[in-house]
C-alpha positions, 0 to 999 in steps of 0.5 A: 309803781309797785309801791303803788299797787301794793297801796292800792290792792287793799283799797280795791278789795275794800271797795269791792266789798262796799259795792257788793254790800250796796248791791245786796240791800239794793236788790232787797230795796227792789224785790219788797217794792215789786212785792208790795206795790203788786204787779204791774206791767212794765208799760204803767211803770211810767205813769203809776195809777193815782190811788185819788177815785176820780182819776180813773173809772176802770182798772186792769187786773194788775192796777185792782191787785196794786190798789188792793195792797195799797187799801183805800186811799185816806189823806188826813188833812188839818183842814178839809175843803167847806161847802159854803152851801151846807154851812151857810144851813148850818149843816156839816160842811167839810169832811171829817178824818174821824170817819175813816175809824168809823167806815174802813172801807171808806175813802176821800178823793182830795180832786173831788172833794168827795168821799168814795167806797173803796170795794165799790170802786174796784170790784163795783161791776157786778149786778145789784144796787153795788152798780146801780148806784154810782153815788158811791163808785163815780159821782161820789159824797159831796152832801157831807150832811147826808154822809151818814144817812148813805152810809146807814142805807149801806149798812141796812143793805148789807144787813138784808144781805146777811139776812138772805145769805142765812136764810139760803143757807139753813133751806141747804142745811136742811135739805142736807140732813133729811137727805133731800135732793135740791133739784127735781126733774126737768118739769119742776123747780126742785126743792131747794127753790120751792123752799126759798118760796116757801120762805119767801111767802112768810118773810116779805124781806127775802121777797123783795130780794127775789123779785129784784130785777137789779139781783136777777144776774144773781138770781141767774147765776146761783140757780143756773150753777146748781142747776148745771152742777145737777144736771151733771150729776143726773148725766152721771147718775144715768151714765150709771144706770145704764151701764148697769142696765146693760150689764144686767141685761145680759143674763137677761137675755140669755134667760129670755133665749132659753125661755124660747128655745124651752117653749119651742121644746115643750111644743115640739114635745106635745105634738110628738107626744100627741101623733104617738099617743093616736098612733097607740090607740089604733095599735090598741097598747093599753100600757105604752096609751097610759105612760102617752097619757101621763107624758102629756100632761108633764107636756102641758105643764112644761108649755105652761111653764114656757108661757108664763115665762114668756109673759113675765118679761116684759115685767122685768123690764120694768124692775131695777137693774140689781132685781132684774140681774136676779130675774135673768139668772132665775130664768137661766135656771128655770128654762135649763131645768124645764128643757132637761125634764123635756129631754128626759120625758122624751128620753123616756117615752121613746125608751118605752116605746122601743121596749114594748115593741120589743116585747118586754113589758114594762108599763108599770116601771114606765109609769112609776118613772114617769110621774117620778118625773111628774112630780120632779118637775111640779117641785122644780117648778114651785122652786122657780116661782119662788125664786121669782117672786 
């Protein structure tokens, strides 16, 4: 027994190493099949798709994905089937393996004995004449005579294509280095659409595609998805402005408060100003009459600042969010000064005033201070005006 063993051990660890070897090449096998084939469910597993066109009519996402790695399906035969038909009118009568070089995306149906599009079998459910004609997706070429005549018609849509796809391209082009919107207000069509029709009017190529009904998906979906991106570029735009609007609206309004209140001041001033200078011409003090005199008109000019700051706001209403910041701050300024030269003419008058009934006479003094003052405000006021404009 133990003779046995001690045989058998060194056989055992032999096969061991086999089995793994096999195992390891068996997974390798396994994961290049899983790669190349595509992903399939493991419900198809039992019934792989035939890669032959008439066996099935509409594919899953995962049977596309396995054809698409598989590419079109191109048996070469040494003898096709003939059309007695076509070679009785002595015209091509079988499928010829030598089209395969020429058209690469072609492929031959051995069920059906028709050729196929191989791109417009899987990916042929989009709009335009890839759908609309189902000679080369369902029905297939079985008129070997006319393979060629198809296939030219093919080749000149694709051209036309190309041509379309250069034409759009150079309009964005140019929309882009003169720094041109695409799309204008809501009310018109914008100008990268009045340029296609612009070109359209010259090349009766691009017309007949504009005016295709089988494109208008296309159509729908290449103007929708720029007017969509458009739109949420003008919602941002706005999102912006009127975050900025809100911003310089603030300084604003506190110029458009002390604009007010500084009106409100000027007022109270003239009519204070106004009962005092009646009352000291019945008291007949010719000094303390002269400084009134001059008061008022500093008065004056103050509620005419007031007003024509008043006037000027719904103006600024209508000026850009940076040159309205700068006319916000320009009546914080204004209005402060204004109403520290109210309160110093105010100020001034009552210290007059008190100093007459006194008995100190001080009209000269006053009235060199007063148009001191007078001729303070004229200069502040020019400042602002200038600010303004």
């Amino acid at each position: 027994m133990n003779i046995f063993l001690l045989k058998t051990q060194p056989l055992s660890k032999e096969i061991k190493v086999l089995s793994s070897a096999i195992y390891y090449l068996c997974s390798l096998k396994l994961n290049f099949i899983s790669t190349n084939r595509g992903e399939i469910d493991d419900k198809n597993d039992e019934n792989l798709i035939s890669r032959d066109p008439p066996d099935n009519k509409k594919f899953t996402d995962d049977e596309s994905r396995y054809l698409t790695t598989q590419g079109p399906f191109q048996p070469k035969m040494s003898v096709y089937p003939q059309n007695l038909e076509l070679k009785n009118k002595k015209h091509q009568c079988s499928f010829a393996a030598g089209w395969y070089g020429q058209y690469n995306y072609l492929k031959y149906s051995k069920i059906k004995d028709a050729a196929f599009c191989f791109c417009c079998r899987l990916f042929g459910q989009d709009p335009g004449d890839a759908r609309e004609e189902e000679t080369w997706t369902t029905k297939g070429i079985g008129s070997w005579s006319k393979m060629k005549d198809a296939d030219q018609k093919r080749e000149q849509l694709l051209k036309i294509n190309e041509k379309i796809i250069i034409s759009l391209l150079d309009v964005a082009r140019f929309l882009g280095r003169q720094s041109l919107a695409f799309q204008g207000q809501e009310h018109d069509e914008g100008n990268f659409v009045e340029a296609v029709s612009l070109l359209r009017r010259r090349d009766p190529v691009m017309n007949k595609w504009f005016n295709d009904s089988s494109l208008r998906p296309y159509h729908h979906s290449a103007w929708g998805c720029g007017r969509t991106y458009i739109w949420k570029l003008q919602t941002t735009e706005g999102a912006i402005m009127v975050l900025l609007s809100a911003i310089a609206l603030f300084p604003f309004l506190i110029g458009l408060v002390l604009a007010a209140v500084s009106a409100l001041i000027t007022l109270v001033l003239f009519i204070l100003l106004l009962v005092l200078f009646l009352i000291l011409l019945l008291l007949k003090f010719i000094g303390i009459i002269v400084l009134l005199f001059l008061s008022l008109i500093i008065g004056v000019l103050l509620g005419l600042i007031g007003l024509l700051i008043l006037l000027l706001i719904p103006l600024c209403l209508l000026t850009w969010p940076l040159i309205l910041v700068l006319v916000g701050i320009s009546f914080i300024l204004g209005t402060v000064l204004v109403t520290i030269i109210g309160f110093i003419v105010i100020v001034t008058v009552f210290f007059f005033i008190v100093l007459t009934f006194s008995g100190i006479t001080v009209a000269a003094i006053g009235g060199i201070v007063v148009l001191l003052v007078t001729l303070l405000s004229i200069v502040l006021v020019s400042l602002l005006f200038g600010i303004l404009v």
